[in-house]
N, C-alpha and C positions, 0 to 999 in steps of 0.2 A: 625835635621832629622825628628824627628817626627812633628815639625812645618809645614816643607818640605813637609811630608806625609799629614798632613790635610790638608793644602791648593791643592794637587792637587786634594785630594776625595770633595771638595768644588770645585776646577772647573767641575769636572766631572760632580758633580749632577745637576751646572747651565746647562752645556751642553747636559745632558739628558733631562734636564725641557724644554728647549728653546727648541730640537727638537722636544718634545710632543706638544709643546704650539703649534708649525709650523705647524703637524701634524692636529689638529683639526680645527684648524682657516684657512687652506687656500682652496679659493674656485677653484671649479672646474670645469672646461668650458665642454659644452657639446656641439658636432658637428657632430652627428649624430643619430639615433634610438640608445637607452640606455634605462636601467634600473636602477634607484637609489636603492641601498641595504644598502647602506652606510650613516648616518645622518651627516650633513655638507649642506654648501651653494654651489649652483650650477646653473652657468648661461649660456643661450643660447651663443655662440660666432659667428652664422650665422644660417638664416632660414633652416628648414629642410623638405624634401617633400619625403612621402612616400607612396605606394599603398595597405601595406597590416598592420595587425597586427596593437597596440599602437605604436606612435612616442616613448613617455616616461612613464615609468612604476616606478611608485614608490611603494616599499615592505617596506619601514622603518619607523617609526619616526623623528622628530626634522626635519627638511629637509625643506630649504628654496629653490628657485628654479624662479629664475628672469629672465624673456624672454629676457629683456635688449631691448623692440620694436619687436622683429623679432617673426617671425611667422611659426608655423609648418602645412604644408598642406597635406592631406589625398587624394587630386587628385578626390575628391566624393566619393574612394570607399577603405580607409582603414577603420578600426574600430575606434580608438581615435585616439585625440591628446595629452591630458594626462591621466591614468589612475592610483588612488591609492585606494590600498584597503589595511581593517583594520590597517590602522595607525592614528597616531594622530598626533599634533603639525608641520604640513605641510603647509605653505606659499606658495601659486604659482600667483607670479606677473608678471603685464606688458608682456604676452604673445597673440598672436592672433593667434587662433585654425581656420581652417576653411577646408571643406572641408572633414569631417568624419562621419562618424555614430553618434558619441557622441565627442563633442569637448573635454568638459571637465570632469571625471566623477570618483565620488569619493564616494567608496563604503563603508560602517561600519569606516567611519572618521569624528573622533573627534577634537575636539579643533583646528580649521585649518582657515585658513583666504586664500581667493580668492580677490585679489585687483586689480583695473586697467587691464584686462583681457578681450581681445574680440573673442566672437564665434561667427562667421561666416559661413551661409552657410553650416551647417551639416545638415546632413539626416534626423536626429531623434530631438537631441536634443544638442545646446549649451555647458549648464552647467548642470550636475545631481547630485543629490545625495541621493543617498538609502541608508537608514538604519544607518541615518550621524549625529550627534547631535552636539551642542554649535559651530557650525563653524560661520564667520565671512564672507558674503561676500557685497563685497564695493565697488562701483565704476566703476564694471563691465561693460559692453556692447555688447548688440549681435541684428543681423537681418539676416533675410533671412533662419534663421534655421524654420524647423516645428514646436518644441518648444524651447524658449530659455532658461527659467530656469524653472528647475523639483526638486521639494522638494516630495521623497514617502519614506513614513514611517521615514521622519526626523525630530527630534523634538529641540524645543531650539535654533534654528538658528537663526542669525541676518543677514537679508537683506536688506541692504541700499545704497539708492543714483544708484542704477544700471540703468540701462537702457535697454530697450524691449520690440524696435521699428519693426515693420515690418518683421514681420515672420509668416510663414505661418499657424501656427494653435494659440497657446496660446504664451502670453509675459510671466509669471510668473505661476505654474503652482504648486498647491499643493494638493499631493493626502495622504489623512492619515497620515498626518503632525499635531504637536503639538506644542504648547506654542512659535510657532515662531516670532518675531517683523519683520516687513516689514515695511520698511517705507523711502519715500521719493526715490521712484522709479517712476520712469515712462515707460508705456508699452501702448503704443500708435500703432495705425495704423496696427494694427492683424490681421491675417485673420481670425480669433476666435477672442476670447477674450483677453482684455487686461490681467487682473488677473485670474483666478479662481479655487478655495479650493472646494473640494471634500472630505467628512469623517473625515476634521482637524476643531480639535475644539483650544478655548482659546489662537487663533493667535492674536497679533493685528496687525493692519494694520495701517498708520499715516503718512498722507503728502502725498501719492501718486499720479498719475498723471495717468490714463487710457482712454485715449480718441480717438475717429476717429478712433477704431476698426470694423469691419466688423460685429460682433456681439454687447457680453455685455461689458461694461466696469470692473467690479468687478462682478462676477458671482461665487454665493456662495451655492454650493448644500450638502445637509445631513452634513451638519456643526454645529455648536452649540459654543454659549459661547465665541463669538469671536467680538473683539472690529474694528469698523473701523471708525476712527476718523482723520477729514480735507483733505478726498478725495477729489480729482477733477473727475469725469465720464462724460465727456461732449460729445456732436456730434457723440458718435457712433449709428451703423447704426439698434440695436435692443436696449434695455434696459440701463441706465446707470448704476445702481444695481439690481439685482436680487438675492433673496433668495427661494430656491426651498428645502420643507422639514429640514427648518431649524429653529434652536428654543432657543432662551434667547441668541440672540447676540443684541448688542450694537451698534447703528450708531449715533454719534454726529458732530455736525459741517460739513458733507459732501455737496458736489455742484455738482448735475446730471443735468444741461441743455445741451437743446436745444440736445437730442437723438433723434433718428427716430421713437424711439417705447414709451416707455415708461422710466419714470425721474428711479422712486423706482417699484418695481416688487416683493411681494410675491405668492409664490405659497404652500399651504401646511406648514406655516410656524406662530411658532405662538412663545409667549409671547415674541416679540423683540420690541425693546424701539429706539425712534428713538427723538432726540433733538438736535433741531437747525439746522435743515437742510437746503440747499435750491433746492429748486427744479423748475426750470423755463424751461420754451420756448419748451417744449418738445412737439412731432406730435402727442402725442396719450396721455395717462393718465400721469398726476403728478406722482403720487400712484396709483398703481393696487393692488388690494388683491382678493386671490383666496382661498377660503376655507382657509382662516389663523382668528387665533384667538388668543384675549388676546393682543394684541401687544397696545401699546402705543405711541404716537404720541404727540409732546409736544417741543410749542413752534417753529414750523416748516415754513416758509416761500414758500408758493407754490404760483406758479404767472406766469402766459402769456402760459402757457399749454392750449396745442387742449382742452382738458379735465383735470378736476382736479382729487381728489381720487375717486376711484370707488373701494366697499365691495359689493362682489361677494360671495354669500355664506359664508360670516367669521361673526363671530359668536363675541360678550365679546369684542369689540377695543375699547378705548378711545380715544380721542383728544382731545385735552387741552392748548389753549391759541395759537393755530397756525394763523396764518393769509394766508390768499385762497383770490388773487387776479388776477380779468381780464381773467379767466379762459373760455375758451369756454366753452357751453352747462352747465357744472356743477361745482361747489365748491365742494360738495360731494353728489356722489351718493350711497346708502343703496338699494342695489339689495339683495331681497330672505338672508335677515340679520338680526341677533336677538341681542336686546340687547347694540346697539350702544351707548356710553357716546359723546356727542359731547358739550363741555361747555366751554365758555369765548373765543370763536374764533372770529375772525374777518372776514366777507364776502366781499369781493367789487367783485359788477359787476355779480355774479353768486352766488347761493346761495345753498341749498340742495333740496334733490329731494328723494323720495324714491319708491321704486317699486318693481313690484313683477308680475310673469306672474298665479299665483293661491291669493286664496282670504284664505290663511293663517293670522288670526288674529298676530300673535308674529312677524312677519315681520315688521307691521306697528306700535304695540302700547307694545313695549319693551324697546322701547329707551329711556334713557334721553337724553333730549337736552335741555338745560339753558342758559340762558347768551350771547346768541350767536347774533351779528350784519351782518347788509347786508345792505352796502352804510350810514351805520352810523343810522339805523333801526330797532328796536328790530327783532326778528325771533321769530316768536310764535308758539309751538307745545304744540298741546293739546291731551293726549290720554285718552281715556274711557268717556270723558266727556258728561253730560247730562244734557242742559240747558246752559245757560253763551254768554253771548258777546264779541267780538275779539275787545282790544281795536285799539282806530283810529289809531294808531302810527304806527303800523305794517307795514315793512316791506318787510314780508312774513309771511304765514299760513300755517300750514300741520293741519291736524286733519285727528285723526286713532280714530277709532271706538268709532266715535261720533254722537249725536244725537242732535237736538231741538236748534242746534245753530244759532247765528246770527253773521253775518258779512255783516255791511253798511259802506257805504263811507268810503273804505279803496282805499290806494292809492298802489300799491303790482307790484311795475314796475323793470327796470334793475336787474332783480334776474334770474335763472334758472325757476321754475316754481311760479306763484303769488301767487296762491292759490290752496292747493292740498287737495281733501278730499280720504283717504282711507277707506273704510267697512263705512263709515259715510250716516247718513241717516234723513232724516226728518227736511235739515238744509234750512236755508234761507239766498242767498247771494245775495243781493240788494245793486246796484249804487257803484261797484267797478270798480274802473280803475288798468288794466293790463295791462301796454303797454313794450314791447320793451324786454321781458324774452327770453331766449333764447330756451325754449322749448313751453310751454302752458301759456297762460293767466290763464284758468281755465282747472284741471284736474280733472275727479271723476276715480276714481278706485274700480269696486265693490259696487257701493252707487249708491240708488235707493231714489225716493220719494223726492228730492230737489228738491229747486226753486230757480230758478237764472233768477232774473227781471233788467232789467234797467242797466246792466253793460257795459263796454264800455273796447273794448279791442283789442288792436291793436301790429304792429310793430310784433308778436308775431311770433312762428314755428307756433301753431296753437291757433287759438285764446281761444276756446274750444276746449278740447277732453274728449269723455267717454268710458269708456275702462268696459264692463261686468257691466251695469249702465241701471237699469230699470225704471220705471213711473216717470221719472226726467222731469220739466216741465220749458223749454226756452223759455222767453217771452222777448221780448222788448232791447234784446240785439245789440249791433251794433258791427262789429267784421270787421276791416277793415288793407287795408297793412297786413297782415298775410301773411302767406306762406301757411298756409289752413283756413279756416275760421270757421268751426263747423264740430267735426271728431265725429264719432258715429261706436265704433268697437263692434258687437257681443253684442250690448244693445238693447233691445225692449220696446215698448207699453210705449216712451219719448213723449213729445209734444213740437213742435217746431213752436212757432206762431208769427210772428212779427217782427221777429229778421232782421237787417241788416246783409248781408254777403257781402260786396263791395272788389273790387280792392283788391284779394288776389291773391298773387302767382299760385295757382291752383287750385284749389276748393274753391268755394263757401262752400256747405254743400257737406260732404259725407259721405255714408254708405258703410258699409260693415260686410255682415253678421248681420246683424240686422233687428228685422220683427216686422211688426205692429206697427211701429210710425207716428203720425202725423205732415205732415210737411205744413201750414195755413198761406199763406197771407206774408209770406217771401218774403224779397227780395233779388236777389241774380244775381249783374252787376257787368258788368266790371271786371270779372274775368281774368286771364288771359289765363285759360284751361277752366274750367270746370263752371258752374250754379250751378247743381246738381248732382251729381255720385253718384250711386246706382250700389252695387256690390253683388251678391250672398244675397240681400236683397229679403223677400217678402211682400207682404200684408200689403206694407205701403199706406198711403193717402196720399197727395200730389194733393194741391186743393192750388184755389186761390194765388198761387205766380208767382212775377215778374221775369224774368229771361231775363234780356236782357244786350246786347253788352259783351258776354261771346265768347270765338271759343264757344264749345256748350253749347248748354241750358239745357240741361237731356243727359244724356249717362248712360243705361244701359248695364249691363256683368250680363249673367248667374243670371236675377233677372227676377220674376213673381208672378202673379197676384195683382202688385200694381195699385193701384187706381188712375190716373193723368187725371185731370179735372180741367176747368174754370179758368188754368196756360194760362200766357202771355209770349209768347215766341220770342223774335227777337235779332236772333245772327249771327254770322256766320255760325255755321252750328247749328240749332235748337235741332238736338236730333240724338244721335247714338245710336243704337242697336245692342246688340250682345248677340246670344241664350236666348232670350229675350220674351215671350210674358204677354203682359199685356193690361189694360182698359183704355180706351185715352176718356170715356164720360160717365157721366153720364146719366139719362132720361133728356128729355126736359125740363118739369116741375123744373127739380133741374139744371138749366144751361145748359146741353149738354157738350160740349168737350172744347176744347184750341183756343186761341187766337195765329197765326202762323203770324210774322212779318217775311220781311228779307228786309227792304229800297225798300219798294213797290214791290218786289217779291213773297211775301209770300204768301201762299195757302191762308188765309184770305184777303189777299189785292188782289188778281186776282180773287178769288172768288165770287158768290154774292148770295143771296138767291132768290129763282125763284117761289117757293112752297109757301111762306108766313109763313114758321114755324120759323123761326130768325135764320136759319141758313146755313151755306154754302152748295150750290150743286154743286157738287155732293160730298159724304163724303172725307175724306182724309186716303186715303194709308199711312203710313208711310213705312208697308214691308209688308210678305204677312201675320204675324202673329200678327199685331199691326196697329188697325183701328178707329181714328176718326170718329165716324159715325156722330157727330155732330159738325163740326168744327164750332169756331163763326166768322164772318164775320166783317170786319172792317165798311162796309158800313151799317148798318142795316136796311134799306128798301128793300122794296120787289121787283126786276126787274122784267121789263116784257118781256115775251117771246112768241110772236105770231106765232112763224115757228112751222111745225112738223119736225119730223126726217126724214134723207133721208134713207132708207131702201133697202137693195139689198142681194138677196140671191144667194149664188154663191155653193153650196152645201146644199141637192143634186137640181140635172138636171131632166129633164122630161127621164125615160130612166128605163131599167128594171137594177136593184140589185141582183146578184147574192151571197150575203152576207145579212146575218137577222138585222146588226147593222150597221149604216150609219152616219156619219160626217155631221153635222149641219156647214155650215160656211156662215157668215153673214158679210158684209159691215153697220155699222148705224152710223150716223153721225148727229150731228146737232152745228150749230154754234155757238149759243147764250148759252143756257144753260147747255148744252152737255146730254148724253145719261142717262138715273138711273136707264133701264133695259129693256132688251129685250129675249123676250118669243116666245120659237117657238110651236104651236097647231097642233097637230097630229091628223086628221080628227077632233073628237068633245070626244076623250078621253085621250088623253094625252098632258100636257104642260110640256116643257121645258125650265127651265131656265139659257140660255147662260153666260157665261164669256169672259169675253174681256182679248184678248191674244195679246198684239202686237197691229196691226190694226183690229182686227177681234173677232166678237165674234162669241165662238163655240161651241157645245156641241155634244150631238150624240143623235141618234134615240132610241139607247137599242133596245133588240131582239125583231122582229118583225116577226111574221109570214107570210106565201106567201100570197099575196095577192095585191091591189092596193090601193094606199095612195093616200093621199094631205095634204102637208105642208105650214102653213100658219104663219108669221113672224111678231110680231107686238112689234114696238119698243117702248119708251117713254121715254120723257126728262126729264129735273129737274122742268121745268114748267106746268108740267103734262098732256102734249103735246104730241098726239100719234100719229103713222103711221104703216098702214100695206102695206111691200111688198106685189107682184102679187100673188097668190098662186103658189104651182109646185105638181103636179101630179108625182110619180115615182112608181113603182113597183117592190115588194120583189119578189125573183123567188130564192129560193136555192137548189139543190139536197139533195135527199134523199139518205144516204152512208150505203152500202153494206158489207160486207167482201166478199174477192176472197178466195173459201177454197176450195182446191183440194179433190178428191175422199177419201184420205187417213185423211180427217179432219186437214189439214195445211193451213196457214191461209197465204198466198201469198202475194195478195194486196188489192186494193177496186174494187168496182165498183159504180160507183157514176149516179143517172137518175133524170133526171127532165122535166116535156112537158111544153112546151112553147107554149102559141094557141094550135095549133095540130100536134107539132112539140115534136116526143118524141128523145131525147137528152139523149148521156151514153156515157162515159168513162171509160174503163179499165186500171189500172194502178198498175204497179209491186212496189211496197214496200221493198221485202227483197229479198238479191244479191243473187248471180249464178241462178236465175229465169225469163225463159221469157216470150213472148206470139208468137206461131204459128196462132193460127186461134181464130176469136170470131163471136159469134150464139148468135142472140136474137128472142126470138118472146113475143108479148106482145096479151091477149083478156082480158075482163069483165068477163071470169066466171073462174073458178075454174079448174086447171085440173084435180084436185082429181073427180069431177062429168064424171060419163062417157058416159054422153048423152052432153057433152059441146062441142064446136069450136073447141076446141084442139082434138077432135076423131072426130067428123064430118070433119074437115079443113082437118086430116090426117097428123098434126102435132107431135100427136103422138099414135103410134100404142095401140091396145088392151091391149098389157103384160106390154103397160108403157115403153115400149123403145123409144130414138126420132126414128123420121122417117126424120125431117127436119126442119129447122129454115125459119123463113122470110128473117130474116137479118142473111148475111156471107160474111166474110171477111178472104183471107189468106194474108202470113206474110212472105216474102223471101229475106230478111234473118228477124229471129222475131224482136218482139218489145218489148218494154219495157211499152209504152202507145198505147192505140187505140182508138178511138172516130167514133160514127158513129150515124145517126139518122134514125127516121121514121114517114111517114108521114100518123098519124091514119087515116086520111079518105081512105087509101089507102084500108086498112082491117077494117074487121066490131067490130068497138068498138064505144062502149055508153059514149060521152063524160062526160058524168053529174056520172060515174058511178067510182067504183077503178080498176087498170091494175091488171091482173096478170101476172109476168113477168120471163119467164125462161131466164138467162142469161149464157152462157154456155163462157168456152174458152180451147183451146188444149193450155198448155203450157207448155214449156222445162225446164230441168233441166241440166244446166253445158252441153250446148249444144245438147242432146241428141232431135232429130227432133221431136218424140212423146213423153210424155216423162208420162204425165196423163190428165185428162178431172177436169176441175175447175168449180165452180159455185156461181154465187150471193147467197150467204150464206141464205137460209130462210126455207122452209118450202120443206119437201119432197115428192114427188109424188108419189104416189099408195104406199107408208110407204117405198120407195125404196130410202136410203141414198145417192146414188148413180149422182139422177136427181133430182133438187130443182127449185123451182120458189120465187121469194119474190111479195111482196104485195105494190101497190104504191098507195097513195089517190087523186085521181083528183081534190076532193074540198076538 
């Protein structure tokens, strides 16, 4: 019995174990919106599609949770498809979320692994997790969300092998995250970025794949201390790496070709180390650095980039032992930078270059740079030096704030620039060849007082350029195939004599902003724009140079008072001007002006000299503020010219003027020589010298008082050959002008008188509205009315007390007028023609219709001291 009793309290307890065991271990299918509260395994048994609220909510630990392929859909507008918050040890596999605000999203969760898992198509964001530490996610996949995975304020996480292709803003996305491993992801084809970390430091990153994003491929801002080693960032459409504000992170092994923008990108970011990278084929810079400092560079592979590194304001960088291949324009450019270490590098094809838009000493002469090759060539920089020779081996030369140097027969080709002097002064560079750099043959920067004889520099951007570069003296230069041939920015008081400027891209020589240089005996063909360009230049000389088979030969903008003389010019178009005036001759004695070719068209080849002074007549126009007075002549004898001028004046006519100032217009012509000036003689006091307008030369008479003229035309050609038209008689006659003032002292209109012979002439005339004329009175004698023994009280013109009595001349008005004109014929009354009128001019006129309205008069002198009745005074001779 008691045997009996333990064996069945022995089956009982197998039977209670075995139900427990059953109880924990068996999984539990899920088929529709649920909340797990309970820890256990728990699998999808068929997709599930909801509109509002999480699909699945998980509140517990331990919880394994396997989609089994099927997929839960939010219809675009529920909130999740799974959400856990604070739990830990949560597995959610093989599930595809699509369709929600936030596919997957796991809040203050720990120890949790996401495997094999795709977010699809959510609003916000795929995968997230806030405030979520040590989780594990693997294998994952999503596109089409705005972001697909969101690490904020997550630390400790491992992200691996996921995929975060093609969604609409960011592939992988960490904000204020820590010590996370990422690696061996790919996040391709973004509409942002592939990767990018905001505020998370000491992540590393490893093996990844970001490429063909809209933007950056790894885009790393205010981050720090964070490793990214054997990335791929290739073809996307801004940056392949960029660090913005970020500082002592770590890049090894990485590979950014062939981006739109730039390979490597700092901005603001400094002591980060970057080894063994590679950086090729990219549109714009290898490496850009922007105000970043300290960072180091080491052992780096950069090659086939538009541009290589360019230090933009950064300050303390090293480089060490990288190799800078095939790069456009530059290997490495030091813009406005202090302090650069560049040592044991390798250059092919481009070299270094530095610059600066101010004449800062620490820009140019802080740097070390050692060791360094260019096409298997030493690279020579010398700072502060005074005295020493550049040995022949060179490569390349920079010298910063150098003096008394020499540099002969160096050979300084296939580099960025050949030979670059910054703040350097007093140096001598004789019989170097620069051919084929992809910026300058020769640059001075800031450097005055050098001589650069005998060099030879071709294939080049520009063969020479001097940039704020004074009493620098180019002789004997030959500077051909360039893309410019000798550039002169904002430097003065250079001498440029001898030099060849042939067969360049655009310019021969140009200026700009640079005054008082002498440009001697140059030659400057076969350009394919430009001979010479002078821009906002003045008070250069410019003598003696050839300038032929160019489009132009001189093209001024906005430059004057330069000197251009005893230049040979024949091009296509010989010379453009624009707000421009300047000196096209010297005197005689010192040569005279230009030699003008165009394939037997040229002002000098149609020209000839007539005069015997050796040079062409008549001068050359170029425009109306720019005059040849001495052009030279391609024929140089003296042609003869036997004709005079034909001469015709066609203004003025024999005929009386009633204006004091008269239009001079003249026909002169002559065939042979042509015209060099025609003068009109105004009786035997006055000469005029006409201008040729069109067909006509014209001038004016200037005021001339009443009286009668003769104008006499006397033309002359370039052979000093004259002719005078006929003369012409005309006569001035102008009136004498009035004011019309009423009784009440208002000034109405004029009245205007003139005698013609013995023909006294007068017009009344209204001025100002609602006013008009009913009747006009004139009477005119030689003496005075104020005298009262005159004509006017003898004639009974006017009474005793000074009232009228009666006019000569009257005129009424029905309906009034506005003008009135009437004359008189002085022999008719007794006036002394040799003698002055005195002339009472009276008129009745209206106001705003009213029929009388007051009594008006030629504004002068009053009668018996009576304001009332006036006369004025007119002079016969």
């Amino acid at each position: 019995m008691k045997l009996s009793g333990f064996k069945t309290a022995i089956f009982l307890s197998i039977l209670i174990s075995l139900a427990f065991i059953s109880g924990v271990s068996a999984d539990t299918a899920i088929n529709n919106v649920c909340e797990i509260n309970k820890s256990g395994i728990y699998y999808l048994n068929n997709s599930i599609t909801s509109d509002s609220g999480n699909i699945i909510t998980i509140t517990c630990s331990d919880v394994v949770l396997d989609g089994n392929g099927f997929y839960l859909d939010g219809n675009g507008v529920a909130e999740g498809g799974i959400y856990a918050n604070g739990v830990t040890n949560v597995t959610i596999k093989d599930v595809t979320v699509q369709g929600f605000r936030y596919g997957i999203y796991l809040k203050y969760v720990d120890n949790s692994t996401l495997e094999n898992n795709a977010a699809n198509l959510n609003e916000l964001v795929g995968i997230y997790l806030l405030n979520s530490t040590n989780n594990i996610l693997t294998y994952n996949n999503g596109s089409d969300n705005h972001l697909y995975l969101v690490l904020e304020n997550s630390n400790n996480n491992t992200i691996t092998n996921n995929t975060a292709n093609s969604n609409d803003d960011y592939g992988i996305f960490l904000d204020s995250s820590d010590n996370n491993t990422i690696t061996g992801n790919t996040a391709n084809s973004n509409a942002d970025d592939g990767i990018y970390l905001e505020h998370s430091h000491n992540n590393v990153l490893t093996g990844n794949t970001a490429s063909l994003n809209k933007l950056t491929g790894i885009d790393i801002w205010y981050s720090n201390y964070n490793e990214l080693i054997n990335n791929t960032a290739n073809s996307n459409n801004d940056s392949g790496i960029y660090l913005a504000v970020s500082d002592n992170n770590v890049l090894t092994g990485n590979t950014a070709n062939s981006n739109d923008d730039c390979g490597i990108q700092l901005d603001g970011s400094n002591n980060n180390t970057f080894t063994g990278n590679t950086v090729s084929s990219n549109h714009e810079n290898a490496i850009y650095m922007l105000d970043s400092y300290n960072n180091t560079f080491t052992g780096n592979t950069v090659s086939s980039n538009e541009y290589g590194i360019d230090l933009d304001g950064s300050h303390n960088n090293t480089f060490t032992g990288n190799t800078v291949s095939s790069n456009g324009d530059y290997g490495i450019l030091i813009y406005d930078s202090e302090n650069t270490a560049i040592i044991n590098n390798v250059f092919n094809e481009s070299g270094m270059h530095i610059q600066s838009e101010s004449n800062i000493s620490t820009y140019w002469n802080t740097h070390t740079i050692e060791n360094n090759t260019v096409n298997g060539k030493p690279i020579y920089y010398f700072k502060n030096n005074v005295g020493g020779t550049v040995p022949t081996d060179a490569g390349q030369v920079i010298l910063a704030n150098c003096s008394g140097m020499n540099m002969e027969n160096l050979n300084l080709s296939n580099t960025t620039t050949g030979l670059e002097l910054g703040l350097s002064s007093g140096n001598n560079i004789t019989n170097v060849t620069a051919n084929s750099n992809f910026w300058e043959g020769i640059r001075l920067y800031y450097s005055d007082n050098n001589l650069l004889t005998g060099n030879t520099l071709m294939d080049n951007s520009n063969g020479i350029s001097m940039r704020d570069s004074d009493n620098n003296a180019l002789t004997g230069n030959t500077l051909m195939d360039n893309s410019n041939g000798i550039v002169l920015g904002t430097s003065n008081n250079n001498i440029l004599t001898g030099n060849t400027a042939n067969s360049n891209g655009k310019y021969g020589i140009y200026l700009s902003g640079s005054n008082n240089n002498a440009l001697t005996e140059n030659t400057v063909n076969s350009n394919n724009k430009y001979g010479v360009y002078i821009m906002y230049s003045n008070n250069n000389n410019i003598t003696e140079n050839i300038a032929n088979l160019n489009y132009y030969g001189m093209y001024l903008e906005n430059s004057n008072a330069n000197n251009i003389f005893n230049n040979t010019f024949n091009n296509t178009d010989n010379f453009a001007i624009l707000n421009s005036t300047n000196y096209w001759n010297t005197s005689a004695e010192n040569g005279g002006g230009n030699r003008w070719f165009s394939n037997g068209t040229g002002f000098s080849e149609t020209h000839f000299d007539y005069d015997g002074d050796g040079f062409c007549d008549p001068y050359y126009t170029l425009d109306g503020n720019n005059i040849d007075y001495l052009p030279i002549p391609l024929d140089p004898t003296t042609h003869s010219d036997t004709t005079v001028p034909d001469v015709t004046i066609n203004s003025p006519i024999e005929t009386t003027y009633y204006v004091n100032n008269i239009e001079i217009n003249v026909t002169a012509s002559d065939n042979i020589s042509g015209i060099s000036a025609v003068i009109a003689e105004i009786e035997s006091f006055k000469n005029i010298t006409l201008e040729l307008d069109g067909d006509y030369y014209l001038g004016n008479t200037g005021n001339l008082s009443n009286g009668n003229y003769k104008i006499t035309i006397n033309a002359t050609d370039w052979a000093r050959k004259s002719n005078s038209a006929e003369s012409v008689n005309f006569k001035i006659l102008t009136p004498e002008i009035y004011d019309l003032t009423t009784e009440n002292n208002e000034n109405i209109g004029l009245v205007s008188i003139f005698v013609d012979e013995d023909i006294l002439n007068f017009t009344y005339k209204i001025t100002e509205p609602n006013w008009s004329i009913s009747e006009i009175h004139l009477t005119a004698f030689n003496e005075s009315p104020n005298d009262p023994a005159s004509m006017w009280y003898n004639e009974k013109y006017l009474t005793k007390n000074g009232k009228v009595k009666t006019f000569y001349f009257n005129e009424e008005f029905d309906p009034s007028a506005f003008e009135a004109s009437g004359t008189i014929n002085l022999t008719e009354i007794p006036v002394d023609p040799s003698s002055k009128l005195y002339i009472a001019a009276n008129a009745v006129v209206r106001k705003d219709g009213v029929k009388k309205f007051a009594d008006a008069w030629a504004n002068g002198t009053s009668i018996s001291d009576r304001t009332d009745i006036m006369y004025v005074e007119y002079p016969l001779e």
